[in-house]
N, C-alpha and C positions, 0 to 999 in steps of 0.2 A: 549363735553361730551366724556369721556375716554369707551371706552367699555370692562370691567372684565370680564373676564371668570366665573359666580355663578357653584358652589360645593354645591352637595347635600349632608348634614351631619346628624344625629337623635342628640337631645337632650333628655337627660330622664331624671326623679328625681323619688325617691321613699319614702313616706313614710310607715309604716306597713300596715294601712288599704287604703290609695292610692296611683296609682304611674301614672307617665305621661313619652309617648315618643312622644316627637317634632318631623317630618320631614322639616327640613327647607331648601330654597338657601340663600348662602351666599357666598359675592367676595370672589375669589383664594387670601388666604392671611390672612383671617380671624381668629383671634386669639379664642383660647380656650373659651377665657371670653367671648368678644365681641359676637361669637355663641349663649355661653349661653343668654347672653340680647337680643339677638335679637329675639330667639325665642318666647320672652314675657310668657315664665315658670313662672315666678312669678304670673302672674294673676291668676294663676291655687290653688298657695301656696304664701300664701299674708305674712308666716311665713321666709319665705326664703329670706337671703340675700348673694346677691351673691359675693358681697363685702369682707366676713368673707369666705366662703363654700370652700370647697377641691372640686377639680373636677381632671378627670379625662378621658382616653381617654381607650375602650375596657379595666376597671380594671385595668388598670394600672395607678395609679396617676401621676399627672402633679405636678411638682413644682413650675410650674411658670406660671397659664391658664392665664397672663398679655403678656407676651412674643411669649408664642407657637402656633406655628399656626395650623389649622386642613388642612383635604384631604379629598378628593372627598371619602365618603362611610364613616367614624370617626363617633363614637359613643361616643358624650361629655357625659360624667354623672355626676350629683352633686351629692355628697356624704352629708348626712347628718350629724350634729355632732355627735359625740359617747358618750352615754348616761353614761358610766363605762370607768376606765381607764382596756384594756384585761388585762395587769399584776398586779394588783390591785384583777380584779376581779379572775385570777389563784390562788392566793396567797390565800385568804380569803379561795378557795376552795382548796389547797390543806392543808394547817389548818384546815378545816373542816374534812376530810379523815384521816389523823393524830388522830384528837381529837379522832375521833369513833374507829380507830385501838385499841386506849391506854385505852380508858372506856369497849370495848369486852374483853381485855387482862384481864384486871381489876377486871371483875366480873366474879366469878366461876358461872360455868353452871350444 
């Protein structure tokens, strides 16, 4: 039996009305993903697959939570999907600002 060095890491996930933070160990070497599965976060969020999920390490996204390994104190976070595309949703809203500029202009006061 090989003896690893276990790294204490936090796993969190959040949805709007709840969010969860993991403290788990996990062997020196332990990649992104593998953290988040071990912590068993899903039992919490039966919605969540982690298979599809962006994660990320202190807000900083990972490209690769298959590959990258965590450190002793690493705050994995799974990012939820994004409900709006943001330039989707500027666009609409600056179209929106626009429209109201041109209908003020429009009507004498």
């Amino acid at each position: 039996m090989t003896n690893h060095e276990m790294i204490k890491v936090e796993v969190c996930y959040a949805l709007p009305d709840k969010q969860q933070i993991l403290i788990i160990e996990v062997a020196q070497g332990t990649t992104v993903y593998a953290a988040a599965e071990q912590s068993g976060i899903t039992g919490s969020f039966p919605d969540l697959d982690l298979s599809t999920a962006k994660m990320g390490i202190f807000g900083k996204a990972v490209p690769k939570p298959q590959q990258t390994v965590v450190n002793e104190g690493d705050r994995v976070e799974i990012y939820r999907p994004l409900i709006a595309d943001p330039k989707e949703v500027r666009k609409v809203r600056a179209a929106k600002v626009k429209a109201e500029k041109a209908a003020t202009k429009a009507s004498p006061v």
